[in-house]
C-alpha positions in Angstrom: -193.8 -112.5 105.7 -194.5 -115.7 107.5 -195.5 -118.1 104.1 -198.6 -119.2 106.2 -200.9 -119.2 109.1 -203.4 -122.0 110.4 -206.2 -121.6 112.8 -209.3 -123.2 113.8 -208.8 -125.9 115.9 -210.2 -126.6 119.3 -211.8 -128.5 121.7 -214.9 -130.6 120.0 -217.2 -133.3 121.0 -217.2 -136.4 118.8 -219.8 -136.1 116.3 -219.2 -132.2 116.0 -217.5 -129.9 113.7 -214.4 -127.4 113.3 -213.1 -125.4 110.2 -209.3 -125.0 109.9 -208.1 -122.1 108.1 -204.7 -122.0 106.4 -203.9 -118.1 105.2 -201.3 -118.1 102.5 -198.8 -115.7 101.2 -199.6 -113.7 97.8 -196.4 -115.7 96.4 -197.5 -118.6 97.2 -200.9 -119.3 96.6 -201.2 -120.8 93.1 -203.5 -122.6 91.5 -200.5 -124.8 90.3 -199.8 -125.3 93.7 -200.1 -128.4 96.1 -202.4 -127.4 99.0 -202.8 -130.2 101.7 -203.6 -130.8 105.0 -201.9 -133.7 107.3 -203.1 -134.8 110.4 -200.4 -136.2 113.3 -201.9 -138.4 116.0 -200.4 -138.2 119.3 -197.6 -141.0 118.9 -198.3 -141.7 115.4 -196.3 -140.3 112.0 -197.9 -137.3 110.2 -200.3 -138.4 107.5 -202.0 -136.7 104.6 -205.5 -136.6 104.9 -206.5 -134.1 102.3 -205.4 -132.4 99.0 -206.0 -130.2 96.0 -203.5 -131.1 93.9 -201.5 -129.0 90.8 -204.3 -130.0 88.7 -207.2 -129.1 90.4 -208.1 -133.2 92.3 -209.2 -133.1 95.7 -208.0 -137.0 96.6 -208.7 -137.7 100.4 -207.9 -141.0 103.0 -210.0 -143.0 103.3 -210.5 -142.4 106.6 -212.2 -139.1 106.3 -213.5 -139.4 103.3 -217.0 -138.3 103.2 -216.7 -136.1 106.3 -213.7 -134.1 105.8 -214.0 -131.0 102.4 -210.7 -129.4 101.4 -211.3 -126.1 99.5 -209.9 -122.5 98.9 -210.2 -118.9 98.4 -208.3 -117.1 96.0 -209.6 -113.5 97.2 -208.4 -114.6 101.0 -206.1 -116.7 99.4 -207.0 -119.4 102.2 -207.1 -123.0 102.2 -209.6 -124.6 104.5 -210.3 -128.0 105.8 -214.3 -128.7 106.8 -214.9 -131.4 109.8 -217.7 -133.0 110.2 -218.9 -135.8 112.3 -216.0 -135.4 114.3 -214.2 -138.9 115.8 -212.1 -139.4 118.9 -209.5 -140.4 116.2 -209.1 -137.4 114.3 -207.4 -136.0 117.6 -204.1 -134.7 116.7 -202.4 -131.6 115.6 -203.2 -130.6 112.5 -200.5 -128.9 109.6 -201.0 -126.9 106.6 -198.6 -127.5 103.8 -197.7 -126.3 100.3 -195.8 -127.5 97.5 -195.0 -124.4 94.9 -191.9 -124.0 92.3 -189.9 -126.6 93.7 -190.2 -125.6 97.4 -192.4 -127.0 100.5 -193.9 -125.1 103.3 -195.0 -125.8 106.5 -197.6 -124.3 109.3 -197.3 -124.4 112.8 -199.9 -126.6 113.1 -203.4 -126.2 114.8 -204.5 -128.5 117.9 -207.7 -130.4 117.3 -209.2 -132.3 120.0 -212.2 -134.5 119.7 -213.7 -135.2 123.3 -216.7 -135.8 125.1 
């Protein structure tokens, strides 16, 4: 079982939004668990931009703070990301990743593509 699945990127105008969705596996989706997401800009290194954290904190960068919600489901046992108001500079690809019992996990990342 593949330990987890993102979608919801796209293409988005700047000033719009876009829900990413990270499905997890049952053996990893914890409430002890690290849940972030990390956002890569073409060219540039991969950067977190949201968390919830072991103990339950949902820290964010500064640059998306205000606009950007990180929350989960444990019925779907999904982790999502909310956009909103949507800048040119929050292009990139963005990954899914989780931190459980001493192990790290990646998605395959989801394209997001702010445009007009």
């Amino acid at each position: 079982q593949v330990p987890l699945v993102e979608s919801g990127g796209g293409l988005v105008q700047p000033g719009g939004s876009l829900r990413l969705s990270c499905v997890l596996s049952e053996s990893i989706f914890s409430r002890h668990a690290f849940m972030g997401w990390y956002h890569q800009a073409p060219g540039k290194e991969r950067e977190l931009v949201a968390s919830i954290t072991s103990g339950g904190d949902t820290p964010y960068a500064d640059s998306v703070k205000g606009r950007f919600t990180i929350s989960r489901d444990h019925l779907s046992k999904t982790v999502y990301l909310q956009m909103n108001s949507l800048k040119p500079e929050d292009t990139g690809v963005y990954y899914c990743h989780v931190q459980y019992l001493g192990s790290g996990y990646w998605g395959q990342g989801t394209q997001v593509t702010v445009s007009s």
